[in-house]
N, C-alpha and C positions, 0 to 999 in steps of 0.2 A: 420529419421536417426540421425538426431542432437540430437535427444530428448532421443533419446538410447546411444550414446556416451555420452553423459553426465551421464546419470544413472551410466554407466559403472564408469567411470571415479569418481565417487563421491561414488561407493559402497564400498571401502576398510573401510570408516568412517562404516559402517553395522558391522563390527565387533565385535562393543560393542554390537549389539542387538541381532544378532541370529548365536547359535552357527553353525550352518551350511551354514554360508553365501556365502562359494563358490561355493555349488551345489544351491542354493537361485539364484544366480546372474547366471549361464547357464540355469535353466528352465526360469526364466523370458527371457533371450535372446534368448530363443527359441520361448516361448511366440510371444513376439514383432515378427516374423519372420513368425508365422503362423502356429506353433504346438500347438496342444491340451494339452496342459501340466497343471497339476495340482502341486500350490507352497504351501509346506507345512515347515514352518517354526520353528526351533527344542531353543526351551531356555530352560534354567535347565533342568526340568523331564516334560514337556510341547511339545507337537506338534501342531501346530496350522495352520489350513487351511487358507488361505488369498489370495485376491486377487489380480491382476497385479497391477491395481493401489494404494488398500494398502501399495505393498511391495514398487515400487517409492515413493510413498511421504513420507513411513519412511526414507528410506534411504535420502532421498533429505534434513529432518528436521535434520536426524541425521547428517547429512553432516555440516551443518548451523548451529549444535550447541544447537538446542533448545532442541530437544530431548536425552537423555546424554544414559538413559538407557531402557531396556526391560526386565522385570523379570518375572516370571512365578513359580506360588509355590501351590501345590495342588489345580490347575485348575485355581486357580484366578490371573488374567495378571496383572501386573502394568506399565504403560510407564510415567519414573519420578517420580517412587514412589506413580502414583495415580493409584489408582484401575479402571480398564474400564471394563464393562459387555463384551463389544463386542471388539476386534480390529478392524473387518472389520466395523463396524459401525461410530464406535469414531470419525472418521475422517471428517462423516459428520452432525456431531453434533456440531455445534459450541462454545457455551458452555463448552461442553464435552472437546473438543479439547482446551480450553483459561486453564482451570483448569490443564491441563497437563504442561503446559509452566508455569502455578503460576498464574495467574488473580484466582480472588477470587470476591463473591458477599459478598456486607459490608447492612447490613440492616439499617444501622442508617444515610448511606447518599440514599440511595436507588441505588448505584453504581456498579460499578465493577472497583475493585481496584490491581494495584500490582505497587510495590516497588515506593509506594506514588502517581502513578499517578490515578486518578481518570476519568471512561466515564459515562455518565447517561446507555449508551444502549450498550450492546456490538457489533461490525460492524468485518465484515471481515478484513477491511483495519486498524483496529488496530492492529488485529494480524500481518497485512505484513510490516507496520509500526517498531511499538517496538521489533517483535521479530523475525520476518523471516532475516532483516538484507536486505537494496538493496542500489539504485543510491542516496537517499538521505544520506547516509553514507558518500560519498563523500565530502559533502558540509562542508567546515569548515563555521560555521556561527555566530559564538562567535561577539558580537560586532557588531554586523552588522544588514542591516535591511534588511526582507525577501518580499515578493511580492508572497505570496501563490492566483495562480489562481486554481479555481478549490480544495478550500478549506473541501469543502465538514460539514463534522460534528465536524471541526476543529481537526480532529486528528492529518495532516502534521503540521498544526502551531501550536501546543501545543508541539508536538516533536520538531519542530525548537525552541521555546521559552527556553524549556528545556536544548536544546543543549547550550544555551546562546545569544541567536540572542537580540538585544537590541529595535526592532519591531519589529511583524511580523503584515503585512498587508493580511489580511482573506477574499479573494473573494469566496461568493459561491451566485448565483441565485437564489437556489430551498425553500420556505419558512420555508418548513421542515425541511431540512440537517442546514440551518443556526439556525432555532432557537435550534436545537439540537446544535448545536456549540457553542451559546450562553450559553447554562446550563455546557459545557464541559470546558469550558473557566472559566465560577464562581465558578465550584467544583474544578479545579486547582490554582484559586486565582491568574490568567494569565490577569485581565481585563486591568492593566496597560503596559504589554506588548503585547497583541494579537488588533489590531484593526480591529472588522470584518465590511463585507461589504456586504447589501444584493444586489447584483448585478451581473451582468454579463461583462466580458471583452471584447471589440472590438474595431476593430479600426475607429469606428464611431461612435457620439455619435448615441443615439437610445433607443429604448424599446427591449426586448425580448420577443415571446413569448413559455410561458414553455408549452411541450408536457406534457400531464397528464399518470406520472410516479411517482413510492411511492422512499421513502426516500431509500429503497432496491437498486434501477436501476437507479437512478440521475444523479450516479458517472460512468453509461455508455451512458451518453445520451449528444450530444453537442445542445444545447438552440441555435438556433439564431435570428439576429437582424430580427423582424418583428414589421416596426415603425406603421402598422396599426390595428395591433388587440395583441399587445404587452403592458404586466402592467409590467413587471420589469425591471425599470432601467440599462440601459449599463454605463460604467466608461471603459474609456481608458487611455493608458499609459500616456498621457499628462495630462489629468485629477489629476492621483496620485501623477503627480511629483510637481505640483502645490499645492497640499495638504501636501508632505509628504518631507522628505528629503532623495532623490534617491542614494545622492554620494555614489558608493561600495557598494550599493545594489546588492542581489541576486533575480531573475526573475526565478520561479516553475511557470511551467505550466503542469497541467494533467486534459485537462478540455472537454477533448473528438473532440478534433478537433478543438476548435478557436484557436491552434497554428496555423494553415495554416494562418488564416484572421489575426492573429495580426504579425509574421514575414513576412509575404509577403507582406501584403499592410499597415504594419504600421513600418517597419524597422529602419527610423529613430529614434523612441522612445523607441526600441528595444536595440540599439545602447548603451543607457545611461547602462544600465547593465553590472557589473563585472561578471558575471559569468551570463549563462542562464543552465538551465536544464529540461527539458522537455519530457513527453510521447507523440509519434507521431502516428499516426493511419492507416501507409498505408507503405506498403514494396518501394511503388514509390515515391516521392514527392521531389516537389523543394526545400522541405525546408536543407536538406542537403546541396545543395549547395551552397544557400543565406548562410548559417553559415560558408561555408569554403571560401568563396570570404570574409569572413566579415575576420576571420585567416587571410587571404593572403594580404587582404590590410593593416596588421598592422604590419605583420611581412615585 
């Protein structure tokens, strides 16, 4: 029901995309509800069959800004001025889909480039990253130095870098996603500002050992400590701070679950952070509260 009030509520931006957007936005809410409805979408001299979920995630991109328009002109669609074979398709082509937003492939770095920034490999989480717009938005990081866990193929610290962060510190475990981070890090000439780290976070030291996952599903999988049959290195928040200079540092964490293990049994080094931000993985968990007892003793 959330999920359809929202739609609602962000379908007035559909405007700019299909001229019939108000009978578009009652069949899909009929849709959602359990009617057999068929949505046929009306631009210039174009009708176009699409489906539930097409017509959300336009509206959702258009909402966001990434998507500006939809045009349609003797059969051939364009969203952004790019031409797509298919609508219903495009969306899950990801390629297809980064060309719509402006990423483009450069042959002379072997890349994929837009407005200077540079990835060896395109990844979903660039896209949600540079251009869907979310919670790292938030973070002013000009000046300051960042504590990326859960770094992955360096896309969050190369955005933090960018924003102006004066380090970022790059935790990713998986061999894969880091040495990809590495190449992503030298094609943005970030080496003096990104320190990466092939390790894992906890609040012990220890080895990890990695489940056998491709560089695809890394970034949903939480590694943990197994000191016995474990080859990659753990590094804890006291570790860093030994290494690195914490003062007004910002602590990201999206690392599939070792927020539990490091704010609950490692809170005192938790503590040291100006700002925390974090994805958490479970509707229930203590860690809300530890964060608003941490609030309430300060205020």
């Amino acid at each position: 029901m959330n999920a359809l009030l929202d739609v609602i509520r962000k379908s007035l931006a559909s405007r700019n995309l299909f001229d019939n957007w108000l009978s578009l936005l009652l069949k899909y809410v009929l849709v959602k509800i359990g009617f057999n409805v068929r949505l046929k979408a009306r631009a210039n001299d174009c009708i176009l069959e699409i489906t539930p979920e097409v017509y959300a995630l336009l509206v959702i991109r258009c909402y966001q800004g990434v998507i500006k328009k939809l045009k349609c002109t003797d059969n051939r669609v364009f969203l952004n001025d790019v031409e797509v074979a298919d609508l219903s398709e495009v969306i899950y082509n990801l390629e297809e889909w980064a060309k719509i937003f402006g990423w483009k492939y450069d042959p002379s770095c072997s890349c994929w480039t837009k407005n200077g920034v540079r990835f060896k490999y395109l990844r979903g989480s660039i896209l949600a990253i540079f251009d869907y717009g979310g919670y790292y938005e938030q973070l002013n990081v000009r000046g300051r130095v960042v504590v990326d866990v859960g770094a992955y193929i360096g896309d969050s610290a190369i955005y933090f870098a960018l924003k102006g962060a004066k380090k970022v510190i790059a935790i990713e475990p998986h061999p894969g996603a880091f040495n990809e981070m590495l190449e992503n890090i030298r094609l943005n000439s970030l080496e003096d500002v990104i320190s990466p780290i092939n390790a894992g976070l906890a609040s012990r030291p220890g080895k990890i050992l990695l489940e056998e996952v491709d560089i695809e599903t890394t970034n949903k999988t939480y590694h943990r400590v197994n000191d016995q049959k474990g080859t990659i290195p753990v590094v804890t928040l006291k570790d860093l701070a030994e290494r690195f200079d914490l003062n007004g540092a910002i602590l990201k964490m999206n690392c599939e679950g070792c927020e539990y293990d490091i704010i609950l049994n490692d809170y005192e080094h938790v503590k040291m952070f100006e700002e925390l931000i974090l994805q958490y993985h479970a509707h229930v968990t203590k860690i809300p509260a530890k964060l608003l007892l941490r609030k309430l003793s300060k205020d």
